[in-house]
N, C-alpha and C positions, 0 to 999 in steps of 0.2 A: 845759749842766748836766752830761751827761758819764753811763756809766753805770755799775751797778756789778756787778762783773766779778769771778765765782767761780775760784780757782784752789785745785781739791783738791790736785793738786805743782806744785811752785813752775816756772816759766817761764825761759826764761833773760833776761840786761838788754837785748839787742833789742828784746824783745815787753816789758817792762813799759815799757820807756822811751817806745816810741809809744806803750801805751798814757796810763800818766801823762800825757805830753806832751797828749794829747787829752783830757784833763779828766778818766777814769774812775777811779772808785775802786777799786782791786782789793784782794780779799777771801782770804787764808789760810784753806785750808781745814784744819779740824780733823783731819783724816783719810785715809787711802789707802780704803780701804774703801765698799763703795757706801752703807752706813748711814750714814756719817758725813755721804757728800754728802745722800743726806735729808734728815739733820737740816740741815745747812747750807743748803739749799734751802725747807726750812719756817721756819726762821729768819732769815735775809736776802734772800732774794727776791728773787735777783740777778736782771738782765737777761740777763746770758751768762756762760760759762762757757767755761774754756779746760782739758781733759780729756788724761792722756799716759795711766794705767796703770788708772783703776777703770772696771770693767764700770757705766754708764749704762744704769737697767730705764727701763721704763713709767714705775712707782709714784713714781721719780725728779722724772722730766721734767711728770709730772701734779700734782706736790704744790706747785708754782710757778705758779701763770700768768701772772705777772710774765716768765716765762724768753721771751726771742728765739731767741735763739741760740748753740747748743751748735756747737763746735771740737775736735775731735778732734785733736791734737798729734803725726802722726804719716800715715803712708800707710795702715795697717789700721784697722777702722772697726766689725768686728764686734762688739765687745763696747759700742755706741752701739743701744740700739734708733731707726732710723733711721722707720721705721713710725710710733713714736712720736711722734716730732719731728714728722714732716711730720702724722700724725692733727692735731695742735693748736698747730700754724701755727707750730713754732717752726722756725727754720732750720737745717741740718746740713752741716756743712761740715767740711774736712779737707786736710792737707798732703802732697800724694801726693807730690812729687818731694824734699822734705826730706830726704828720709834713703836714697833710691832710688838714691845711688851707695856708701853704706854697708852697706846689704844686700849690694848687687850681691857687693863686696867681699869679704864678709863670705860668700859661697857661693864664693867663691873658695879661700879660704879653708879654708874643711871641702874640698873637692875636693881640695887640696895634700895636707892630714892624712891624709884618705883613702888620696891614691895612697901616701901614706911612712909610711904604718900605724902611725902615730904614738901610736896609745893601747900600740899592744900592744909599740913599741920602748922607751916608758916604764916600761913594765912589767920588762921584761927587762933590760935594757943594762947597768945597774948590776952586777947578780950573775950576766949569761951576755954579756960584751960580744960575741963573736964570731958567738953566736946572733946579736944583733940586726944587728950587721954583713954577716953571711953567709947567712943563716936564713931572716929574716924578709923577706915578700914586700915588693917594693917595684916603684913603675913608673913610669915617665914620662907626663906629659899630651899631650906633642906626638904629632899623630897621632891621639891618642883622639878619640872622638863624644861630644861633650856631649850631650845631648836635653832640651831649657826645655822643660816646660810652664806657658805662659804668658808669652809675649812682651810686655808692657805695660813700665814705665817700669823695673823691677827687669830683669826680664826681658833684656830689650836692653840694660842695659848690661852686664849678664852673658856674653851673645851675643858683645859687643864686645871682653873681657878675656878670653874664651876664644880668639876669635882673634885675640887677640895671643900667646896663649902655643901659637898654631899645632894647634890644637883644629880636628877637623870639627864643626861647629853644627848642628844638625836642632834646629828650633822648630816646638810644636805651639800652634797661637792661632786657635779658630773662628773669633772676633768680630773676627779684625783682617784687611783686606787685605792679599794679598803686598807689595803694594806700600812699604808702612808698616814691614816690616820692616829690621832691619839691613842693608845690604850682607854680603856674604860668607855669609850664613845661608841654609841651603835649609828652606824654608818647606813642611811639611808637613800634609796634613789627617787622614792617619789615625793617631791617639794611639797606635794597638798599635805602629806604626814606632818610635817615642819607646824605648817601653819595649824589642822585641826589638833593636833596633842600639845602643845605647847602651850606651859605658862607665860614663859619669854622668846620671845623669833628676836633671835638678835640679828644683822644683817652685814655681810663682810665682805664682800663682792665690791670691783668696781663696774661704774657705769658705763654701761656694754651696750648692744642692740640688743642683747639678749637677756641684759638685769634692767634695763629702762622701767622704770615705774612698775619694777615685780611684787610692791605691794600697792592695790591698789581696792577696786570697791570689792571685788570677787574676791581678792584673799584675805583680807580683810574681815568680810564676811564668814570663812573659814574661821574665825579665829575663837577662843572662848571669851563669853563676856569678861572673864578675870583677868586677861592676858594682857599683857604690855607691849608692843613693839619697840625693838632699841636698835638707834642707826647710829654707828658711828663709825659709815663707808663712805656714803656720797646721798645728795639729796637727790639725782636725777633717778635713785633706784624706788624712791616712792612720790608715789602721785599724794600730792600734798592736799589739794582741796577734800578726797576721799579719807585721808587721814584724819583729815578735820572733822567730816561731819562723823567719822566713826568713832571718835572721842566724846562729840558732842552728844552724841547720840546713846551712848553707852552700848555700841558694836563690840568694843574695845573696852576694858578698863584705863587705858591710856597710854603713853609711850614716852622715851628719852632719847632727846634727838643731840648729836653732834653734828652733824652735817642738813642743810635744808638747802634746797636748790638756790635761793638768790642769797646770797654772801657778802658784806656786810648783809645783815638781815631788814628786811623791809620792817618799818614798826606798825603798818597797814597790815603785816602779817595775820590771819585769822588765828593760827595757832599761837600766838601771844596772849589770846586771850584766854585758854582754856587753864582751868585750877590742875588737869591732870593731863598735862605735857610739861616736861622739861626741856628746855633746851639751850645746850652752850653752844658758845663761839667759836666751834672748829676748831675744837686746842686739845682733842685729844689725844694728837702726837708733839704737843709743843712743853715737853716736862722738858729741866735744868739736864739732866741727862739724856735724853733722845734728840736734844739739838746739838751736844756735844759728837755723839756717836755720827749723825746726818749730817756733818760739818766734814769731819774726819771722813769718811768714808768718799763723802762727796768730790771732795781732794783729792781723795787716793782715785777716784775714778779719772778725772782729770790728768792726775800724774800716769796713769795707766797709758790712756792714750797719746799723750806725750814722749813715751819711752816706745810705744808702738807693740804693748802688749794687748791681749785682749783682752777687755774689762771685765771686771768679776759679775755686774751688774745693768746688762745691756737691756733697754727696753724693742721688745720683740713685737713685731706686728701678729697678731692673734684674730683670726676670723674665729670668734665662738660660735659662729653659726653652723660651723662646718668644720670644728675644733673636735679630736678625740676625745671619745666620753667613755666613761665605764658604768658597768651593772652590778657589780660583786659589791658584794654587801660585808658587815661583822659586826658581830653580838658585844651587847658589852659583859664583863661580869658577870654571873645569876644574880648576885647577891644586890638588892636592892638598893637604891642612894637611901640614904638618912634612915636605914633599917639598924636598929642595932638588935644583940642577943639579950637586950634585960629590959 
């Protein structure tokens, strides 16, 4: 009979095609907005739901009890209350590795901008060319220390494009064995390492009790004046006003942000005004192909539990507070990044 399958944004033809193909009805949602899903959820009564950009409350997921299962269209998850879901028995689920070479990329990316200080050559170059030519700072990546926190599926392949462009890697990851990490990466346990040796502290974690505003005035203040910060996890993992004045201030060399805690961005934002912060629209998992792959997959999770298998991709209640950590460490390499023999 097949079910009927809420989409507040629309999916890409991957994911509608299996689903169609498997009999379901799916439903246009009126709305971006989490009202709208309300209403749509008080008025068709869908089975599931396949979810990229509206925050999912409680009041949501409670005004259905027709609803199975909620799909998350993407690798981040917080704005799904997952509580929720599992409180009344609906299923939660999500595409983590869909868009995990996109991000990766996509912190590549701001690190480039960063090092060729690209806000503030745009500024200049026109009416001082020789300024921006001769002036303004700029620096090479080979040789520099990247520092991930949070080696998981972004993570590591960030790990892996830094040391292609001959980057030393320091990864900080309680919850993973060394073992588990990249090759070439030296596996660290104590975070303040991350922040004092690092050129770039990129940040890959989501927003937990225990990554809640992890960059803030104290690591911050760790950090070298040359160094850059690069978020493109979640804005609840850095305290924003601190970031601000340590740009302002030149604590920091400055930072490239994809995620900032209020979404659409406030234009009162104080870091809108700095020459050395970058920041985009949260679209560092939204490339031509990672909405393909998070369409697809999203579907097939859907389809999973419909046929009453267990889904490849379940989202798990996780106390990091009291979550398994490890201590073991691994070296990378001897042989130095960006050392050659001539």
């Amino acid at each position: 009979m097949g079910w009927k399958i809420l989409l507040p944004q629309e999916i890409m033809e991957e994911g509608t095609k299996l689903l169609l193909d498997a009999g379901h009805t799916l439903i246009k949602g009126r709305g971006f907005e989490t009202e709208d899903v309300l209403a749509d959820m008080k008025e068709y009564k869908p089975d599931a739901m396949i979810v990229r950009i509206t925050p999912i409350t409680r009041e949501v997921i409670e005004a259905n009890p027709n609803l199975k299962v909620i799909v998350r269209h993407g690798a981040g998850f917080d704005a799904l209350d997952v509580k929720a879901c599992h409180d009344n028995g609906v299923k939660a689920l999500y595409a983590p590795v869909a868009n995990s070479t996109s991000v990766a990329e996509t912190a590549m990316l701001l690190i480039l901008e960063c090092s060729r200080n690209v806000l503030n050559l745009r500024k200049t170059w026109v009416d001082d060319y020789y300024k921006a030519k001769l002036k303004i700072r700029k620096t090479t990546l080979n040789g520099k220390t990247l520092g991930i926190i949070g080696c998981g599926n972004i993570g590591s392949r960030l790990a892996v494009r830094a040391l292609g462009m001959e980057m030393n890697v320091l990864a900080y990851d309680p919850y993973k064995p060394a073992d588990k990490f990249p090759d070439g990466v030296e596996v660290v346990r104590d975070i303040e390492r991350i922040f004092r040796e690092s050129d770039y502290v990129s940040i890959h974690t989501p927003n937990t009790p225990v990554t809640h505003d992890i960059v803030n005035k104290e690591t911050l203040a760790m950090m070298k004046p040359t160094a850059f910060l690069i978020n493109t996890a979640r804005g609840g993992c850095v305290n924003e006003n601190d970031l601000y004045e340590a740009c302002k201030n030149g604590t920091i060399a400055g930072a490239g942000l994809d995620a900032i805690k209020k979404e659409p961005v406030d234009p009162a934002n104080p870091l809108l005004t700095l020459d050395n912060v970058i920041i985009y629209p949260h679209i560092g998992g939204n490339t031509v192909e990672a909405a393909h792959r998070a369409s697809y997959f999203s579907a097939m999770g859907v389809q999973e539990v419909y046929e009453g298998k267990e889904p490849t991709w379940p989202i798990n209640d996780i106390d990091y507070t009291i979550a398994t950590t490890y201590t073991d460490t691994k070296k990378p390499n001897t042989k130095k990044a960006g050392m050659f023999d001539f």
